[in-house]
matplotlib code that plots the C-alpha trace (Angstrom):
import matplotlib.pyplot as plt

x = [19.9, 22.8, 22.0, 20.6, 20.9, 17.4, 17.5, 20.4, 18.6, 16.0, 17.7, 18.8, 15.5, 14.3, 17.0, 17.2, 13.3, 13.9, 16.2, 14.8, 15.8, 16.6, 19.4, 20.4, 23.7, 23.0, 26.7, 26.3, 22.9, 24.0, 22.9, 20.6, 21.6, 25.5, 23.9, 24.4, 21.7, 21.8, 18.5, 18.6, 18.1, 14.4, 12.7, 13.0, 16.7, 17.2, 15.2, 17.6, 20.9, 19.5, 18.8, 22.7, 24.2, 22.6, 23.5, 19.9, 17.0, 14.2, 16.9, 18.9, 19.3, 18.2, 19.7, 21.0, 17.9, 16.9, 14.2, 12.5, 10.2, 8.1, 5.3, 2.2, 2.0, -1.6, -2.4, -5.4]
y = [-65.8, -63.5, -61.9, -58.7, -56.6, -56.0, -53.4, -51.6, -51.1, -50.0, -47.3, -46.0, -45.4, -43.7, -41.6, -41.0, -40.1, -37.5, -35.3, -32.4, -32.1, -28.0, -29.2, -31.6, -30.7, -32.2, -33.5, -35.4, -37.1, -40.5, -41.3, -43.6, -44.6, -45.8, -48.2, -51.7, -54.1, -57.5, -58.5, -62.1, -61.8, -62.3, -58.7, -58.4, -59.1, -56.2, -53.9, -54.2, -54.3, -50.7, -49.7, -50.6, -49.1, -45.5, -43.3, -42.4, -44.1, -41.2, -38.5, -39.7, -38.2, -39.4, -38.6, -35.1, -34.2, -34.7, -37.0, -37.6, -40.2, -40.5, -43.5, -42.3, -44.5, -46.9, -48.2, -51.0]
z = [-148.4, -146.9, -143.7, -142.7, -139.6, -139.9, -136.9, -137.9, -141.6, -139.8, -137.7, -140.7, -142.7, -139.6, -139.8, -143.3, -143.1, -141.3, -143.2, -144.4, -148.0, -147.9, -145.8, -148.6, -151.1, -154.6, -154.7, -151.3, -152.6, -154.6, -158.1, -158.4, -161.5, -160.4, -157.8, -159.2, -158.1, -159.2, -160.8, -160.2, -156.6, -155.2, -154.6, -151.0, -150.8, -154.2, -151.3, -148.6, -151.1, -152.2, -149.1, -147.3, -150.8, -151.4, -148.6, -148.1, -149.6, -149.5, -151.2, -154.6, -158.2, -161.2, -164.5, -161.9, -160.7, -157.0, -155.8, -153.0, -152.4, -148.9, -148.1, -145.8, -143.1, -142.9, -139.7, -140.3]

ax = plt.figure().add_subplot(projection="3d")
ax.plot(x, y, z, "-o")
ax.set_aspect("equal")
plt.show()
């Protein structure tokens, strides 16, 4: 398994959580669809290659259309 600054990945989902999407140009947001994944790695590492690759992972495009996706945090 390659390695993964886990801490530095995780810096920059906080980060990139934050970002209020008004602020957010459609031309600076990547396509989701150009990000090249490969498929035979195991789930967890395809998580973290997406995550270093697209410049934010809660704000991309689709097809040209903006997406944002955003997870509510449980606490058991």
């Amino acid at each position: 398994m390659k390695k993964y600054n886990i801490e530095e990945l995780a810096e920059k989902l906080e980060r990139c959580r934050n970002v209020n999407p008004d602020d957010v140009k459609l031309e600076d947001v990547d396509e989701v669809t150009n990000i090249k994944i490969d498929r035979r790695k195991p789930s967890n590492e395809r998580i973290l290659d997406f995550i270093i690759k697209v410049k934010n992972p809660y704000i991309f495009k689709v097809n040209g259309k903006l997406v944002r996706i955003d997870f509510q945090k449980i606490v058991i």
